[in-house]
N, C-alpha and C positions, 0 to 999 in steps of 0.2 A: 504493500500500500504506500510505502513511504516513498518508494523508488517510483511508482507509477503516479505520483501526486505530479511529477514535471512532466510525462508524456501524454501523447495524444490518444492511447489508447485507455484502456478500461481493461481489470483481469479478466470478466468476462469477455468481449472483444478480440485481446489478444490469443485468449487458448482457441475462441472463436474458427480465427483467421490461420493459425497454424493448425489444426484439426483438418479442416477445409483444404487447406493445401497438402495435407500427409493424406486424405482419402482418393486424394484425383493425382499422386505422384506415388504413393507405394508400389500399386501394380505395373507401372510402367518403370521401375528402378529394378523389380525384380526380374520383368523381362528383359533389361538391359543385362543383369546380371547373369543371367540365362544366357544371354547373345555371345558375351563373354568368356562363356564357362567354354563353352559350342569353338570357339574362337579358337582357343587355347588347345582343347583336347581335352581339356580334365576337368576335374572338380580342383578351384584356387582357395588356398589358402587367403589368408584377408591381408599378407602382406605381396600379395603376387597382384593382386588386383591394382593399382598404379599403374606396377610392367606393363602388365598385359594392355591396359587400355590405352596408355598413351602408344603400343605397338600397332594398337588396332586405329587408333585413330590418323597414325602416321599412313597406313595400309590405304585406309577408309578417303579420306583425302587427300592424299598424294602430294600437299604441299606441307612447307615448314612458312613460318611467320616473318622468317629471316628474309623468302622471296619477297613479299613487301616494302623492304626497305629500301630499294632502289626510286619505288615512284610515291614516297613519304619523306622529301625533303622537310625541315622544320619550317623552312619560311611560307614553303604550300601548305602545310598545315594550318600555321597561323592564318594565313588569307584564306583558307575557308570555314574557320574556325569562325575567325572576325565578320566572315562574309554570312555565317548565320545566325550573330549577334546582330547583324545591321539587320538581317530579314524578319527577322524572330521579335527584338525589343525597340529597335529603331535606332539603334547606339553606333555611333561608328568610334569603335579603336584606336588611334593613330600614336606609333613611338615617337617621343620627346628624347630631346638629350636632357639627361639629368638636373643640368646646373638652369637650363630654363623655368623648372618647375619648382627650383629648391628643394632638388631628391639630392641624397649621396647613396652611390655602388661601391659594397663591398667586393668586389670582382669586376674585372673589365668585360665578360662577357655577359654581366649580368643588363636587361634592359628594362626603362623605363614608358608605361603607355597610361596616355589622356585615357579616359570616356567619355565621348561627347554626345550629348543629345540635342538638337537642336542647335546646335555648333557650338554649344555650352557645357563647358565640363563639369562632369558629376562624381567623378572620381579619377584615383590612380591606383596602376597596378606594379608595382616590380616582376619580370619574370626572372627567374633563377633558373634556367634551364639544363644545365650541364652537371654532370655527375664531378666530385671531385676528393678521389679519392684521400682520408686521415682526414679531409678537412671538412667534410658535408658526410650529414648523415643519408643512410639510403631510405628511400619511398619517396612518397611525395605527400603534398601537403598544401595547405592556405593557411596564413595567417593573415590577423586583420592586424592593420600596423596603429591604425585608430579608427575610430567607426564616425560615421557622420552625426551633428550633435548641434545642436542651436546653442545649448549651455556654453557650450568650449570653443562659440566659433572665433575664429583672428579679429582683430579689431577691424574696424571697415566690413566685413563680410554679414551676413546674415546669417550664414553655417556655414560648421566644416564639414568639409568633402570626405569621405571616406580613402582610407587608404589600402591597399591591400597585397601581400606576399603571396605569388604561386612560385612551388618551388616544386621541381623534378627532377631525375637523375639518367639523363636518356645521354648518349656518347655525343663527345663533342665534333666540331668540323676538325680535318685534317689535310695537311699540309703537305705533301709528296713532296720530300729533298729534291729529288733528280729533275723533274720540272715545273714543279711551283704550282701545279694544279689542287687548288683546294676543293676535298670532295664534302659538302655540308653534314650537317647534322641529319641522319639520316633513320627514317622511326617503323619500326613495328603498329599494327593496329593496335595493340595492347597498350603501344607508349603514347597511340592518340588518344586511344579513348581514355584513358589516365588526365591525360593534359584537356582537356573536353570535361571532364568529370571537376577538375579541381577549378577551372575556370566556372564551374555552373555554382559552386561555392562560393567564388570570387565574386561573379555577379549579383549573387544574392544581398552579397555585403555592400557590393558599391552601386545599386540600382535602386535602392531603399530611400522608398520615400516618404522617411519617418523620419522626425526631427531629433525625438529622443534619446537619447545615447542607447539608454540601457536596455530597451527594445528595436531598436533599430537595424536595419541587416541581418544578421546572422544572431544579433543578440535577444534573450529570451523564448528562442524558436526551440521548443520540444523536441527533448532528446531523440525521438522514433520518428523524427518528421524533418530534422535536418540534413539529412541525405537527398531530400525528393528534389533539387536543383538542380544537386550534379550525376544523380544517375538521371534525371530526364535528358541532360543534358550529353550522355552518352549514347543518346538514342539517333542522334544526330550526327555520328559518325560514318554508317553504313548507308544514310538518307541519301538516294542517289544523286539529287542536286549539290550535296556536299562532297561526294565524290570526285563528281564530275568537275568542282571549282578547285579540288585539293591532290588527289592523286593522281601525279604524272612526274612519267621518269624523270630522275631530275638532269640529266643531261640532254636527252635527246625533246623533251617536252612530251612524250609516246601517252596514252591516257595508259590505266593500269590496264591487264586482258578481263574482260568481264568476266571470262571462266576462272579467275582468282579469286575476282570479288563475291560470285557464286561459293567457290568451295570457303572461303572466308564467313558469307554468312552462314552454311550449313554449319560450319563446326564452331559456331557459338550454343547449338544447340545442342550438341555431342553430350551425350552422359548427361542430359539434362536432370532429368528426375534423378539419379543418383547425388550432383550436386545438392539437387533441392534436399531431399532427406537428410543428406548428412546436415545440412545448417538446422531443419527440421529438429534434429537429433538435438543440439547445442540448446536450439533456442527451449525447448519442451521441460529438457533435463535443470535448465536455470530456473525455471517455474520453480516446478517440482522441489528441489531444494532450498528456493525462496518461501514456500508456502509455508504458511502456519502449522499445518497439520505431517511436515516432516519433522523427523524427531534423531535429531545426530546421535551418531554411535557410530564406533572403531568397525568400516565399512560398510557405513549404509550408504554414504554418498556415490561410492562404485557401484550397489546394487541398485542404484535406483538411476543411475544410468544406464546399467544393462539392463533393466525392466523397460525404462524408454525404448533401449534401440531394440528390442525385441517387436513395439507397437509400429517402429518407423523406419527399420531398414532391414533389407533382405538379407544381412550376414551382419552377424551377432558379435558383439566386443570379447575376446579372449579374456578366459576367465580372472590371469594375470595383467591387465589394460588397466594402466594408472592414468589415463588420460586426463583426467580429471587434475590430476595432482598439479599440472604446468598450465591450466586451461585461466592463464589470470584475468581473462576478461569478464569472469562471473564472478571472480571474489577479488581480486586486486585493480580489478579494472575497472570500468566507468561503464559495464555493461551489466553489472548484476539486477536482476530482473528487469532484463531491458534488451537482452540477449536476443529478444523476439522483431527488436526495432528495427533489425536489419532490412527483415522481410518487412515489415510494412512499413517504410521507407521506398522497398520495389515496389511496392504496392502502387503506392501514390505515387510513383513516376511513369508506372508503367501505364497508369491510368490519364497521368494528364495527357502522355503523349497519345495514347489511343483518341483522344480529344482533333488533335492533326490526322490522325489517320482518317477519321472519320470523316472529317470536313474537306482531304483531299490535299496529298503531301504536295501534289501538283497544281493543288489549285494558289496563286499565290495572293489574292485577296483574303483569302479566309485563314491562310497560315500567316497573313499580315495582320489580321483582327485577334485571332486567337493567340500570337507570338505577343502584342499589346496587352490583352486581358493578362495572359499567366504573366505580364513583365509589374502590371499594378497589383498585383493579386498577391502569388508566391513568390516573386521577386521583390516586392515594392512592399508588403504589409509587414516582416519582419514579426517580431513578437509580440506587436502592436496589438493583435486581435490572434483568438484558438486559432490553432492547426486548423481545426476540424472545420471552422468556417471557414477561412481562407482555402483551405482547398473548393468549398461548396460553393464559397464565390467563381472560382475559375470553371468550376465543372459541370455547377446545377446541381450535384447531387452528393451523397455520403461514397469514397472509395469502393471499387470493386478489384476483385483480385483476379478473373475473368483474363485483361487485356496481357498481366503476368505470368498468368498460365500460356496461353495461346504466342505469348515471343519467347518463353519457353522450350516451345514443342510440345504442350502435355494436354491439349486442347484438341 
């Protein structure tokens, strides 16, 4: 209860929605696992199942993610990144040099960009793009460097502008001795839709058009409902129109071969339902030993995860699986009963972008009105007003997990 007093869901709600999703993904996990067994030749052990699957899906699809990087320069990225920030909220991008804005780079490759609405800036953002290693830690991330605020605006101004850090760890450009040709920074789908994901974070923060500091952007927004920006915002990686403005070789300008972009999206959906369960597994098991009516003793926490995974995945935890014991996002971490937010976080992303699907990814007036709403809505209302209504403002209605299933594969 304590932990669920800052999110958008309800205990009832959240077993709801994970129940819901382990009845329409069990059966199809354990046909995968079936498919697998067939694959292989035998019955697998639960540490063979990895091999085996990343063997089959090497088989299955005949590409590796590394083809990719040839027509995923970073600067094409960015121009179609930015190019569905300008279609989507009406903002256009544009990099400053630093000392024009009164930014300082800690790194010479690090870059500084406006956001301009109306030819008027609303924020800034640093990118950090390059991996470096002893000196940058790995993943990625956004931080808000300061948030936008009427209280703390500069003297002369009315408010201050939001600030924001995207930072990533993707290989930097390179410089060939023998003739000087530099080949750029050159990315995996995985390291767009990262940098897509962390940007839709960024925007949240510096598109807020909320005066208050302490709800403002990113601030006061429910724990299970601040993700729904930037995974909406990975939906719009594989959106053919972004494609088509971002991946191309970067030497010859070639577009990618559509039968890449083809087996690229099929195997997002690879092992789908098996993904889903095992998060299923995590999110169920955090309940369960958050609830009232568990009662600690020397091994009940292992058993009542292997009673979980018995209800939610086709092969059973080893009787010796301390999993639990390193798992610190339910007792050291910021996810204890909350472990569930993941999933309905997809939820609501998957459902607002269902919102453009519906109205026509090709149609560009209606992806211009609805790109508008969800920019004043989930972008723009911050912690200002519930989760639950802000989304019902964008979408007319209370979340369905339906549009999740179905980009899934489980639909």
């Amino acid at each position: 209860e304590v932990s669920l007093a800052k999110k958008m869901a309800t205990l009832d709600g959240a077993n709801a929605l994970l129940e819901d999703l382990r009845s329409k993904s069990f059966d199809k996990a354990a046909a995968e696992h079936a498919e697998l067994e067939a694959f292989a030749g035998r019955k697998l052990a639960n540490w063979d199942v990895g091999y085996y699957a990343e063997k089959l899906k090497v088989e299955r699809y005949a590409f590796d993610e590394e083809q990719t990087r040839q027509f995923l320069p970073l600067q094409n990225v960015l121009d179609g990144l930015f190019g569905v920030c300008r279609r989507l909220f009406g903002v256009e991008i544009v990099q400053v040099e630093p000392e024009s804005v009164g930014a300082q780079i800690w790194d010479e490759q690090v870059r500084v960009f406006e956001v301009r609405r109306t030819g008027a800036p609303i924020g800034y953002f640093y990118l950090d793009a390059f991996v470096r290693p002893g000196v940058k830690k790995g993943g990625a991330w956004m931080n808000g460097v300061v948030g936008r605020s009427r209280a703390m605006a500069p003297e002369g101004s009315a408010v201050r502008l939001p600030v924001a850090v995207l930072c990533c760890n993707q290989s930097p450009p390179v410089t060939d001795p023998a003739s000087g040709e530099v080949t750029p920074s050159l990315m995996s789908f995985s390291e767009c839709t990262t940098l897509f994901h962390e940007t839709g974070h960024g925007l949240q923060h510096m598109l807020t058009q909320v005066d208050e500091g302490p709800v403002a952007g990113i601030s006061g927004v429910e724990w299970d409902a601040v993700e729904q920006p930037s995974q909406f915002m990975e939906y719009w990686v594989l959106e053919p129109q972004t494609l088509q403005s971002m991946a191309r070789h970067w030497r010859t300008g070639e577009p990618i071969p559509s039968e890449l972009v083809t087996k690229v999206r099929a195997a997002k959906t690879y092992r789908a339902a098996s993904a889903m369960v095992r998060q299923l597994t995590f999110a169920m098991t955090d309940l369960a030993l958050h609830s009232t009516s568990f009662e600690p003793a020397p091994g009940a926490a292992a058993e009542m995860y292997r009673q979980v995974a018995l209800r939610t995945t086709p092969t059973s935890p080893l009787p010796e699986d301390r999993f639990l014991n390193g798992f610190a996002h339910i007792f050291a971490g910021g996810y204890a009963a909350g472990y569930f937010s993941y999933k309905w976080a997809e939820v609501l992303s998957a459902d607002g972008f269902a919102a453009f699907e519906e109205g026509g990814l090709d149609n560009a007036s209606t992806v211009e009105g609805l790109g508008r709403l969800y920019a004043d809505t989930v972008m723009g209302l911050g912690g200002s007003k519930p989760a639950a209504e802000v989304f019902e403002l964008f979408r007319g209605r209370a979340p369905k997990a339906t549009a999740l299933l179905r980009h899934d594969g489980l639909l």
